[in-house]
N, C-alpha and C positions, 0 to 999 in steps of 0.2 A: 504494500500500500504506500509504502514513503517512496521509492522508488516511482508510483506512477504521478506521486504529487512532486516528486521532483521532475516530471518532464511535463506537468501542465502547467506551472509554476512557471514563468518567463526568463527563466537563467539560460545559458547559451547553453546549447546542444551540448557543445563540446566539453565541457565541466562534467555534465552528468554522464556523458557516452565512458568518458574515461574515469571520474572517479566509479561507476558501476562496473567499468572492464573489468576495473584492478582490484574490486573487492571478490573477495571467495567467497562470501554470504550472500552474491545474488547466483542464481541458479540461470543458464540460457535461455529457459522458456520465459523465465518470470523478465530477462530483459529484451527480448522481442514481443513479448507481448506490450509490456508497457510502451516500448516505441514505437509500437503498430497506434496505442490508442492515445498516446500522448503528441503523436503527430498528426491527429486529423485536424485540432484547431486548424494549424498551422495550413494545411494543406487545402481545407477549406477554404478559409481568409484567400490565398494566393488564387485558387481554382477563382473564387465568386468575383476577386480583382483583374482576372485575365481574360472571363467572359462579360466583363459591364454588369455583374450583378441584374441582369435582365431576372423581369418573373417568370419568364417560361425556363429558364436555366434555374431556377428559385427554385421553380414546382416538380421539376427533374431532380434536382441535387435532393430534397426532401425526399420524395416519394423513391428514389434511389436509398438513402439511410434508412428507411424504415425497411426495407426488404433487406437491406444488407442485417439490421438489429433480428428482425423477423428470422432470418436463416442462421446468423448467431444464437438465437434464446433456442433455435429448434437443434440444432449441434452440442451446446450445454446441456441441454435435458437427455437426449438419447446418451451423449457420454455417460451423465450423472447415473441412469437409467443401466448403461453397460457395465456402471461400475459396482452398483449395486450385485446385478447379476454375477457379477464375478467373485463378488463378499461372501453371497447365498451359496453357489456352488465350492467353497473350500470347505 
């Protein structure tokens, strides 16, 4: 969790890439995860700056995150769901 507040937190990239390289307490998943979702601000803001923030690009960018969230929340569960099964069958 401090790891993803350190990359939505507006410190440069480069502080947090390297002080999480070099620490052994953050684990590879838990730092691509957090830079997948600590850079969407970012990527956002630049995407909505390079098309004019128009609303039909508004109404695309939206209804694009909710299906990206929608296909995340439905791969969380089946994981959660797999991992269960695997707890039950030992």
């Amino acid at each position: 969790m401090g790891l993803l507040l350190a990359r939505i937190i507006p410190l440069p990239f480069i502080v947090v890439n390297y002080t999480a390289g070099v620490s052994r307490s953050v684990k590879p998943w838990n730092y691509i995860w957090t830079s997948a979702v600590g850079g969407i601000p970012h990527y956002v803001a630049a995407a909505l700056l390079f098309v004019g923030a128009s609303r039909k690009y508004l109404i695309l960018l939206v209804s694009g995150g909710i299906v990206l969230l929608v296909v995340w929340t439905l791969g969380y569960l089946f994981n959660s769901h797999v991992q269960r099964l695997k707890r039950w069958a030992h």
